[in-house]
PATI-434663 format. One record per residue (C-alpha): residue in one letter; x, y, z. Coordinates in nm, 2 decimals. Example, Ala and Ser with C-alpha at 12.3 -4.5 7.8 and 13.67 -1.06 7.14 Angstrom:
// PATI-434663
+------+--------+--------+--------+
: resn :     c1 :     c2 :     c3 :
+------+--------+--------+--------+
:    a :   1.23 :  -0.45 :   0.78 :
:    s :   1.37 :  -0.11 :   0.71 :
+------+--------+--------+--------+
This chain:
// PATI-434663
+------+--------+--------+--------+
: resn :     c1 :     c2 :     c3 :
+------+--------+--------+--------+
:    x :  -2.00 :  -0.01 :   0.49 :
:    x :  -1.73 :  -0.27 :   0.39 :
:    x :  -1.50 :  -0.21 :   0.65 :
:    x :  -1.71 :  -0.18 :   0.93 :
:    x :  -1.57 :  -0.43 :   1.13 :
:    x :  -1.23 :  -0.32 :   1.11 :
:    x :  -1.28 :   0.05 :   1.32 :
:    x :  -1.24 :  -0.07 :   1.63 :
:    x :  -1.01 :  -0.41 :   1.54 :
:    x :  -0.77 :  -0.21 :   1.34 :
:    x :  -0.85 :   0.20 :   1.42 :
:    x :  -0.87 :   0.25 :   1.08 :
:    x :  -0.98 :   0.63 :   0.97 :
:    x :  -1.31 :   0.67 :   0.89 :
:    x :  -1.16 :   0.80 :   0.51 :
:    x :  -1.02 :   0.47 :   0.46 :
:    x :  -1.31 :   0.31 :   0.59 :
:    x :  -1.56 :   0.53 :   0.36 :
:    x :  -1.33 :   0.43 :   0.02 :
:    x :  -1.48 :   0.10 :   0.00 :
:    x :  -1.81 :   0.20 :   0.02 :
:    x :  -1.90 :   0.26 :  -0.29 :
:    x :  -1.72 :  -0.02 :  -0.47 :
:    x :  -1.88 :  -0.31 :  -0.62 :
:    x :  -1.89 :  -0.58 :  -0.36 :
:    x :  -1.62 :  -0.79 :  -0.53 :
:    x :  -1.37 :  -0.48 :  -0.49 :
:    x :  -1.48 :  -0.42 :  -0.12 :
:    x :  -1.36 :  -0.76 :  -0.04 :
:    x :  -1.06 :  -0.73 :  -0.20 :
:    x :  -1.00 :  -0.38 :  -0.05 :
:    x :  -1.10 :  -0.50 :   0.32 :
:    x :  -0.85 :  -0.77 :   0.29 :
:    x :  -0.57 :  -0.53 :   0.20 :
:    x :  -0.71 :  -0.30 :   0.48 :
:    x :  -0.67 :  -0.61 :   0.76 :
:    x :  -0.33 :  -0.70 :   0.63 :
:    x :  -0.16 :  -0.37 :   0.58 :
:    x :  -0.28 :  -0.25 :   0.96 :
:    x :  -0.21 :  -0.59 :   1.14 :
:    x :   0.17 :  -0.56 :   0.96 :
:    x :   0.22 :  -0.23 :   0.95 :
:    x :   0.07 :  -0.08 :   1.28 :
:    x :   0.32 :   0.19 :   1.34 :
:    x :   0.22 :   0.30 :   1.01 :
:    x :  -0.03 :   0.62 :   0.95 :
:    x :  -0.30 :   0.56 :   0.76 :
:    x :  -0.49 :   0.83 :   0.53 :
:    x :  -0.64 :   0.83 :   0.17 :
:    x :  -0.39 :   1.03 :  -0.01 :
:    x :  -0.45 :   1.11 :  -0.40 :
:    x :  -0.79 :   0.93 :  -0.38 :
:    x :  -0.69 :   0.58 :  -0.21 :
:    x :  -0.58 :   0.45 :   0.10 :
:    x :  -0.19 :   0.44 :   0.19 :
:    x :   0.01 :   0.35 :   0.47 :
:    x :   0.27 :   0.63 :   0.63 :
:    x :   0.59 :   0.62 :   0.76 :
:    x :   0.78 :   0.88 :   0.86 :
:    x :   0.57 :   1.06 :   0.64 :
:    x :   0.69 :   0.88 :   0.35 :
:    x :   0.43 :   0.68 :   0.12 :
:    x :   0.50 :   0.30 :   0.15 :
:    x :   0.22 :   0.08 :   0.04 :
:    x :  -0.15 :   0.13 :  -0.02 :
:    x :  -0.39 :   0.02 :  -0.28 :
:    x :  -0.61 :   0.18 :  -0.55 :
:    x :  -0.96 :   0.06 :  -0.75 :
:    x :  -0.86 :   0.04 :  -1.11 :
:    x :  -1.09 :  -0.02 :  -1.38 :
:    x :  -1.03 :  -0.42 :  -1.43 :
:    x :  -0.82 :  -0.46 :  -1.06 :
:    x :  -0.74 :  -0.32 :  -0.77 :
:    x :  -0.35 :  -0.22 :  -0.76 :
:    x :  -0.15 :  -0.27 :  -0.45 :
:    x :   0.14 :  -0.07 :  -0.47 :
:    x :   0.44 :  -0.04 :  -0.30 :
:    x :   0.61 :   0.28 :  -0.38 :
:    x :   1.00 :   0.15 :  -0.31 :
:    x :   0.89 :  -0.21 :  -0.44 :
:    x :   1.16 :  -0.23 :  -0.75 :
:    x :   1.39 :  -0.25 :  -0.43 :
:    x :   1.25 :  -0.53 :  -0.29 :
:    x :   1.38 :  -0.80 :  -0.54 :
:    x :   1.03 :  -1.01 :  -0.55 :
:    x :   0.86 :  -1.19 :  -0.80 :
:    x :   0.53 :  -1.10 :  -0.84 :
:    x :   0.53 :  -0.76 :  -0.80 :
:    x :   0.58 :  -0.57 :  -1.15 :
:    x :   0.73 :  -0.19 :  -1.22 :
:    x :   0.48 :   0.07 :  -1.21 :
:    x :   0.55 :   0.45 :  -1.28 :
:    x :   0.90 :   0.62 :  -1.33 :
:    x :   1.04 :   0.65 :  -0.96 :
:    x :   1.08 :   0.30 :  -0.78 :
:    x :   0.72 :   0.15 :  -0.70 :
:    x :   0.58 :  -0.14 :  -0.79 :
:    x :   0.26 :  -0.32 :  -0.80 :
:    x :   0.06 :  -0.62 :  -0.78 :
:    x :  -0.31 :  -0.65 :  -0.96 :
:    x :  -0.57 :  -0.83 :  -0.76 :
:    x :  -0.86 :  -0.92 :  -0.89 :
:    x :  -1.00 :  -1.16 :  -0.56 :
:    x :  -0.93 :  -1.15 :  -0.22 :
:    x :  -0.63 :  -1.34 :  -0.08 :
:    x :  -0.48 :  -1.41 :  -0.45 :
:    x :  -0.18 :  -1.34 :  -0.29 :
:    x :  -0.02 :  -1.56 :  -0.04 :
:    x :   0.00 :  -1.47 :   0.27 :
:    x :   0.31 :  -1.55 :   0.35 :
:    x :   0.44 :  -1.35 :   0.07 :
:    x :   0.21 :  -1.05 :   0.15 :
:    x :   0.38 :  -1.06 :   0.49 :
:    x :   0.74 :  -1.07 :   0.35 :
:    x :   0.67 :  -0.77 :   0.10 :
:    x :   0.48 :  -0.59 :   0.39 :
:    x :   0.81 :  -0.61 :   0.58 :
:    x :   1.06 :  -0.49 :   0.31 :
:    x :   0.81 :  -0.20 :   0.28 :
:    x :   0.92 :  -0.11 :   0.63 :
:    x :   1.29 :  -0.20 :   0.63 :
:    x :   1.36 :  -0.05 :   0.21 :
:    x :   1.23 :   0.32 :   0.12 :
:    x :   1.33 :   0.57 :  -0.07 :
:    x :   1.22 :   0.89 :   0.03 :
:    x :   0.87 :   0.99 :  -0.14 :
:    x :   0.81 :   1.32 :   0.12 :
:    x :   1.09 :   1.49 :   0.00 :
:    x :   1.04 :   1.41 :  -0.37 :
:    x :   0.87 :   1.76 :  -0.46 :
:    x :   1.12 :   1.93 :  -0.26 :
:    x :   1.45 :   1.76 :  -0.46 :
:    x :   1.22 :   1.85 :  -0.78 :
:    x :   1.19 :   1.50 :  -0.85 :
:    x :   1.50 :   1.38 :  -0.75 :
:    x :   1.45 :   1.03 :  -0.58 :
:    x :   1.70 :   0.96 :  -0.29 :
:    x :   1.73 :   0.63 :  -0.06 :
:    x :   1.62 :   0.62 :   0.27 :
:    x :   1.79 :   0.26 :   0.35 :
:    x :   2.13 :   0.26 :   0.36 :
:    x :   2.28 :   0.03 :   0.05 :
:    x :   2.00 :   0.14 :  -0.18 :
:    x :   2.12 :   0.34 :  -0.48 :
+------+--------+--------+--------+
């Protein structure tokens, strides 16, 4: 498997683990990076694949993960419009945004880092989304 070495570096759950397997080896790359910098940056953060591809937890509330795509691999961030970064591009209708990788470490790390941490420190509440029937409402204080 892809990911192999990361079950006991980074505890990642075996579902995570298994979604890279049966990607092209290009993609597995790219995934396994995501994989190592997601946990090492986020390790409060529960990890599951949720709607078919990996994502990163807190709270319960959706905050980054990526997804195979037919010419890419997307790594979203679901409150990433908030974040106020270049390179990463509106996706959907709520407040997520993406960047499309199409090699490992395309991103810089430093940058990957930086939008890693507003992840954590801007969200708007995802877990309750359903419950507001699609109302979106800030987590962090200021958004809005």
């Amino acid at each position: 498997m892809a990911l192999d070495w990361a079950v006991n570096a980074m505890g990642l759950p075996q579902d995570v683990l298994d979604y890279a397997a049966g990607l092209p080896p290009e993609r597995a790359v790219i995934c396994a990076w995501l994989a190592e910098a997601l946990a090492r940056h986020l390790p409060e953060a529960e990890v599951k694949v949720w709607h078919g591809a990996p994502v990163w937890f807190l709270s319960g509330n959706p905050v980054a993960g990526y997804f195979n795509r037919k010419a890419h691999v997307q790594l979203l961030f679901w409150s990433g419009q908030s974040f106020g970064e270049p390179g990463l591009h509106p996706e959907g209708k709520f407040r997520a945004a993406e960047a499309q990788l199409t090699a490992p470490g395309q991103i810089d790390p430093d940058t990957l880092a930086r939008w890693l941490a507003k992840a954590r420190d801007i969200q708007w509440d995802y877990a309750n989304i359903v419950k507001r029937k699609g109302r979106l409402e800030p987590l962090t204080p200021g958004l809005g």
